[in-house]
C-alpha positions as semicolon CSV with decimal commas, in nm:
position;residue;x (nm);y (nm);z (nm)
1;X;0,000;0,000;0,000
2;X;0,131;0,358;-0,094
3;X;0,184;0,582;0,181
4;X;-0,151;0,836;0,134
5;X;-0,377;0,587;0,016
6;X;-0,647;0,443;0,183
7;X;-0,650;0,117;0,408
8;X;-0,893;-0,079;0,198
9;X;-0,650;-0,018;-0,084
10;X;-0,419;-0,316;0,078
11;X;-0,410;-0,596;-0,219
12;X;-0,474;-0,394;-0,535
13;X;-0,193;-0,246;-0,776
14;X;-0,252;0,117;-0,760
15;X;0,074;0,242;-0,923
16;X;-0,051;0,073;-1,289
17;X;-0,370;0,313;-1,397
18;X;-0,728;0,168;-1,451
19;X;-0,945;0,197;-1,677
20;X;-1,219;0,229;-1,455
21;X;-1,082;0,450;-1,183
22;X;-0,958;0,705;-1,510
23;X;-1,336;0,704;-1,605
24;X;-1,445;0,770;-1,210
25;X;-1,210;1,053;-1,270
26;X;-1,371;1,203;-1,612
27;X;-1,708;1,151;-1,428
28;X;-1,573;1,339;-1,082
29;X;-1,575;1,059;-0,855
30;X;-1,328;1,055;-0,563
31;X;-1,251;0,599;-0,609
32;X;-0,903;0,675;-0,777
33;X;-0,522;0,693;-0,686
34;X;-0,253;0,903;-0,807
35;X;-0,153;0,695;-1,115
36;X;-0,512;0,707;-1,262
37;X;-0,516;1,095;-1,203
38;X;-0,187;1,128;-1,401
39;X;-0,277;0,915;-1,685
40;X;-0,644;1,082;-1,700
41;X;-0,511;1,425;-1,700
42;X;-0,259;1,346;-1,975
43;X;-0,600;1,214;-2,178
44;X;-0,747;1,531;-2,121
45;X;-0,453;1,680;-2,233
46;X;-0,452;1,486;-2,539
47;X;-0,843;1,589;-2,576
48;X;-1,048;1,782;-2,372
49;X;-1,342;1,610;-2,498
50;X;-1,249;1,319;-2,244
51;X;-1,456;1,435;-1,947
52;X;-1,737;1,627;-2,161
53;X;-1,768;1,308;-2,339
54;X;-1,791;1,037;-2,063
55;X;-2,023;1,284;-1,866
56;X;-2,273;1,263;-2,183
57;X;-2,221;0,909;-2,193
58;X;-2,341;0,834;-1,846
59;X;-2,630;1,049;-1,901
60;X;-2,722;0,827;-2,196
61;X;-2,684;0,522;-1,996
62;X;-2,972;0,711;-1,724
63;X;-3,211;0,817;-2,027
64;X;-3,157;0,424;-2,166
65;X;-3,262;0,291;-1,781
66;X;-3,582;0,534;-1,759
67;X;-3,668;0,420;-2,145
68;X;-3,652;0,101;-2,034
69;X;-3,831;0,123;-1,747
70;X;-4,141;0,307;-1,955
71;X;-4,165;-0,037;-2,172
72;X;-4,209;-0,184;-1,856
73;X;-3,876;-0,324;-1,803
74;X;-3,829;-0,379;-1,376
75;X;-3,483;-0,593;-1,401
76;X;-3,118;-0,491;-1,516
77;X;-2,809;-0,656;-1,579
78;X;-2,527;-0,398;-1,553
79;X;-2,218;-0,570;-1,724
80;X;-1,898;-0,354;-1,628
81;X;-2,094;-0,135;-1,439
82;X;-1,760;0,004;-1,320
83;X;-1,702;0,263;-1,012
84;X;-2,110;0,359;-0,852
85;X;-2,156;0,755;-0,911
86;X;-2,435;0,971;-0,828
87;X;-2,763;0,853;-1,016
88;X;-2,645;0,436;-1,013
89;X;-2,838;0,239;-1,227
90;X;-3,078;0,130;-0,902
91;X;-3,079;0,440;-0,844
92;X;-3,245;0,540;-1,148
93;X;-3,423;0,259;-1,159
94;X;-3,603;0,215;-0,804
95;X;-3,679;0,571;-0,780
96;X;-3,935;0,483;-1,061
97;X;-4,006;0,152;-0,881
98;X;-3,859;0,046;-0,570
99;X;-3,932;-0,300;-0,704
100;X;-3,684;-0,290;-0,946
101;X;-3,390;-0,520;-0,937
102;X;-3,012;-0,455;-1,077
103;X;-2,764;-0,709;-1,078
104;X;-2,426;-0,538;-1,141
105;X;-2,132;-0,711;-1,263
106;X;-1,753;-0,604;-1,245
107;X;-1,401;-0,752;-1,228
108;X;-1,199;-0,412;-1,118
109;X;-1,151;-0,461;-0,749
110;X;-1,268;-0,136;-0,664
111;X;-1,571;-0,098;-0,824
112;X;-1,659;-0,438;-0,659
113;X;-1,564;-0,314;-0,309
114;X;-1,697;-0,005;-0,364
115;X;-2,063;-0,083;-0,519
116;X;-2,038;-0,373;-0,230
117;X;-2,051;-0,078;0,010
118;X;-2,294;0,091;-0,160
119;X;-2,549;-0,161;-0,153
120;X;-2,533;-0,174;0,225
121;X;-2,874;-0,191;0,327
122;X;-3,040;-0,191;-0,024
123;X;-3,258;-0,459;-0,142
124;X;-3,297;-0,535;-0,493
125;X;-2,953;-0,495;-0,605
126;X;-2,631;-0,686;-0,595
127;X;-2,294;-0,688;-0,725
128;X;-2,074;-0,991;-0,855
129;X;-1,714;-0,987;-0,940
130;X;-1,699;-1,123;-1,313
131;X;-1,566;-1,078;-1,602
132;X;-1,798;-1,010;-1,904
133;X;-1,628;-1,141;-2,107
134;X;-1,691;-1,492;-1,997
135;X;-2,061;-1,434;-2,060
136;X;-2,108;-1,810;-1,858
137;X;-1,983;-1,754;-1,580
138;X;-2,142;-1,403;-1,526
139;X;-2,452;-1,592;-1,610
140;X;-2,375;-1,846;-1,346
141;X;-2,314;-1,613;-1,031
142;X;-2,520;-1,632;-0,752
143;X;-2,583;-1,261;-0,768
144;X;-2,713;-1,272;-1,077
145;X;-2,907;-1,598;-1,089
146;X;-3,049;-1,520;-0,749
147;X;-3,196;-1,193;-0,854
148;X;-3,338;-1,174;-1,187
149;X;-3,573;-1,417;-1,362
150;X;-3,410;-1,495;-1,688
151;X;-3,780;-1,597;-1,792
152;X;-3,881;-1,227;-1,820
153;X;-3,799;-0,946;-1,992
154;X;-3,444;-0,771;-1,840
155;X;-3,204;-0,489;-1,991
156;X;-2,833;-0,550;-2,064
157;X;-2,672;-0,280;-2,027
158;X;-2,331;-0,266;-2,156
159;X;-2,250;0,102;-2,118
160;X;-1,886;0,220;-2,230
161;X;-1,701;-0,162;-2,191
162;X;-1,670;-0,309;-2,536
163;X;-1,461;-0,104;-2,640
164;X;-1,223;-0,287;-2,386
165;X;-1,234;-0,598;-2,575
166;X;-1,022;-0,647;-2,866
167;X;-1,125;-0,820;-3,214
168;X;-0,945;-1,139;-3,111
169;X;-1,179;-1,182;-2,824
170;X;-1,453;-1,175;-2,999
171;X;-1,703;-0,921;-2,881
172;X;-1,978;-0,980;-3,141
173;X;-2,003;-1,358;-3,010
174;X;-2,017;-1,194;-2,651
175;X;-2,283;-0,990;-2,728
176;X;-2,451;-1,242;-2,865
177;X;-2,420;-1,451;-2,586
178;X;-2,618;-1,216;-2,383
179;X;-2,881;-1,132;-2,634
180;X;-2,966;-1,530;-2,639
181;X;-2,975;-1,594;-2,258
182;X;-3,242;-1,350;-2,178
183;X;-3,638;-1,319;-2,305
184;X;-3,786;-1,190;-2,537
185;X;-3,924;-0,823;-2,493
186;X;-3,575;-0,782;-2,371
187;X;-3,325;-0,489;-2,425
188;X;-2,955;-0,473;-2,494
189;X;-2,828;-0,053;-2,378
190;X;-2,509;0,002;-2,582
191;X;-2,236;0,228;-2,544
192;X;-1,869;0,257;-2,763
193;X;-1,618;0,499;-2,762
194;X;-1,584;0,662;-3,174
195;X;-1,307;0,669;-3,353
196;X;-1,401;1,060;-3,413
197;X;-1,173;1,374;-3,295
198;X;-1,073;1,721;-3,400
199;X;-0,757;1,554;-3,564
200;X;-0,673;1,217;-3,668
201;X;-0,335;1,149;-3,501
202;X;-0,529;1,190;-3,101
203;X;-0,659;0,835;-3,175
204;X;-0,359;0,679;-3,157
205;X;-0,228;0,898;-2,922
206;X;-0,526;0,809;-2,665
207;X;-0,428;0,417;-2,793
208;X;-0,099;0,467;-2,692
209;X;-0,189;0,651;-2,298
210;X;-0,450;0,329;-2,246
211;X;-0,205;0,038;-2,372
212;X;0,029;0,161;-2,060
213;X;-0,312;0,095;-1,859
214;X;-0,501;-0,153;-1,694
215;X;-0,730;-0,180;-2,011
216;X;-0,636;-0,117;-2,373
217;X;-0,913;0,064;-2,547
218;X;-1,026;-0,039;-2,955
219;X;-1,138;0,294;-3,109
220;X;-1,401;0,169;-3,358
221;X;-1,611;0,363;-3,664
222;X;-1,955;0,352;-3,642
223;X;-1,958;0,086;-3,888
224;X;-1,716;-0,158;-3,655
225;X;-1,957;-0,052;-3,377
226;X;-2,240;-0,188;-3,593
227;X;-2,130;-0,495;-3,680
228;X;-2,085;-0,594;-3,276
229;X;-2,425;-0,589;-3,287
230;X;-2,544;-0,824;-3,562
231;X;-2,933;-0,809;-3,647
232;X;-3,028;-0,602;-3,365
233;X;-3,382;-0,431;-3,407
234;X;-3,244;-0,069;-3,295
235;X;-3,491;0,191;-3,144
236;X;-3,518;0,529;-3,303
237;X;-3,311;0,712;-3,377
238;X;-3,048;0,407;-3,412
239;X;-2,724;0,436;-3,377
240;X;-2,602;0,790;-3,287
241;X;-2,388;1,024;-3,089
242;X;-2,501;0,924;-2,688
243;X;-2,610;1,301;-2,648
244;X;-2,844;1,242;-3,000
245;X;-3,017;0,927;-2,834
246;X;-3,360;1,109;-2,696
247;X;-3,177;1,387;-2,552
248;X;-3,285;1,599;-2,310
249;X;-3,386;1,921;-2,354
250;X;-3,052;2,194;-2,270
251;X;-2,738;2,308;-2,467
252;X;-2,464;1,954;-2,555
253;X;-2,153;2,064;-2,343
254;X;-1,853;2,136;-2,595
255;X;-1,676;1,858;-2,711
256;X;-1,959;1,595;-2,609
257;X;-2,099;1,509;-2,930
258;X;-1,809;1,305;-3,073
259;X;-1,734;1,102;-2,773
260;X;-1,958;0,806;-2,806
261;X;-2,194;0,603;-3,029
262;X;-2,495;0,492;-2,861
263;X;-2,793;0,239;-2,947
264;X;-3,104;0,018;-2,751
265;X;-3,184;-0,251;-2,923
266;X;-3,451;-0,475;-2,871
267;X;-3,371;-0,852;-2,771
């Protein structure tokens, strides 16, 4: 453990940065060390658009839940649901219904410890450390299983995390995977990072900062983004920028609007 960091910190490698803890960092969350500042503040650096952008993306990801929730949707399954912020999908989700049930799903240590602590004294919600990638085993966990009822309608939500996995893992079969296990009337909430900036070259530059990380991020085009998810009935609009997906009324903060592509598709 570093000297300044916190006890609970005892176990995990906080000198190599995260993925995850970056993003808490874009969003303004407090559940990251002094490597993930750096490296998130050399992103920025690299483009500004990195904390405009995530902050958009996560208010996509709330505007998906409440959609979902007016087609009568009451279960979610949050893959990478990463570090809990403000407005958490149960959040979102019980304040419509306190009947709703979220079954979150992480491997980062500290997301898991810290969503753990979250859900203190909250029923209808859980949190299981798994990889998503290995679409049977999050399938399989207890916290999942013992939650929702894979005989009804749920919500995927895969918000901001594919991008993590590379071509050679597959990701279209992973979606897939998920897609097939739940019912129909079902909906998969999709988020990617674009391949889309002021100038070429700060792709690979923002490549090259997240290979040094935890998590190497795939920039895909809207096209590669497409393909990931095969035959997928889309809701209107589609696939578009996450602050174009039934935005909310109010001015796009600079720099947003290029960040993400965002979709719901129906199961």
């Amino acid at each position: 453990m570093s000297i300044g960091e916190p006890a609970w910190s005892e176990g995990i490698d906080v000198t190599t940065p995260n993925a995850a803890r970056m993003y808490d960092y874009y969003l303004g969350g407090s559940h990251n060390f002094a490597a993930d500042r750096s490296a998130a503040e050399r992103a920025v650096s690299i483009t500004p658009a990195m904390i405009p952008g995530a902050r958009a993306n996560r208010a996509f990801l709330q505007r998906a839940v409440r959609f979902c929730l007016d087609q009568g949707i009451r279960q979610f399954l949050d893959l990478g649901s990463g570090i809990p912020t403000v407005g958490h999908v149960h959040e979102i989700a019980q304040a419509r219904d306190s009947s709703a049930r979220v079954a979150y799903v992480d491997n980062e240590p500290v997301a898991v410890a810290h969503t753990r602590q979250l859900l203190e004294g909250v029923t209808g919600a859980t949190i299981s450390p798994a990889d998503l990638r290995r679409p049977e085993e999050v399938l399989a966990e207890p916290g999942v299983t013992g939650l929702l009822d894979f005989d009804e309608p749920m919500a995927v939500l895969a918000a901001a995390v594919l991008h993590f996995i590379g071509d050679d893992e597959r990701p279209a079969e992973i979606v897939d995977s998920y897609r097939r296990a739940v019912a129909p009337g079902s909906f998969l909430v999709v988020s990617h990072i674009t391949d889309h900036y002021d100038e070429p070259d700060r792709v690979e530059e923002i490549s090259r900062l997240y290979r040094d990380t935890s998590h190497t991020a795939m920039h895909r085009s809207v096209e590669e983004f497409a393909a990931l998810l095969g035959d997928l009935e889309l809701v209107e609009p589609g696939l578009v920028h996450a602050v174009d997906w039934h935005p909310d009324p109010g001015e796009v903060p600079e720099g947003a609007r290029n960040a993400f592509w965002a979709a719901v598709g129906r199961c």
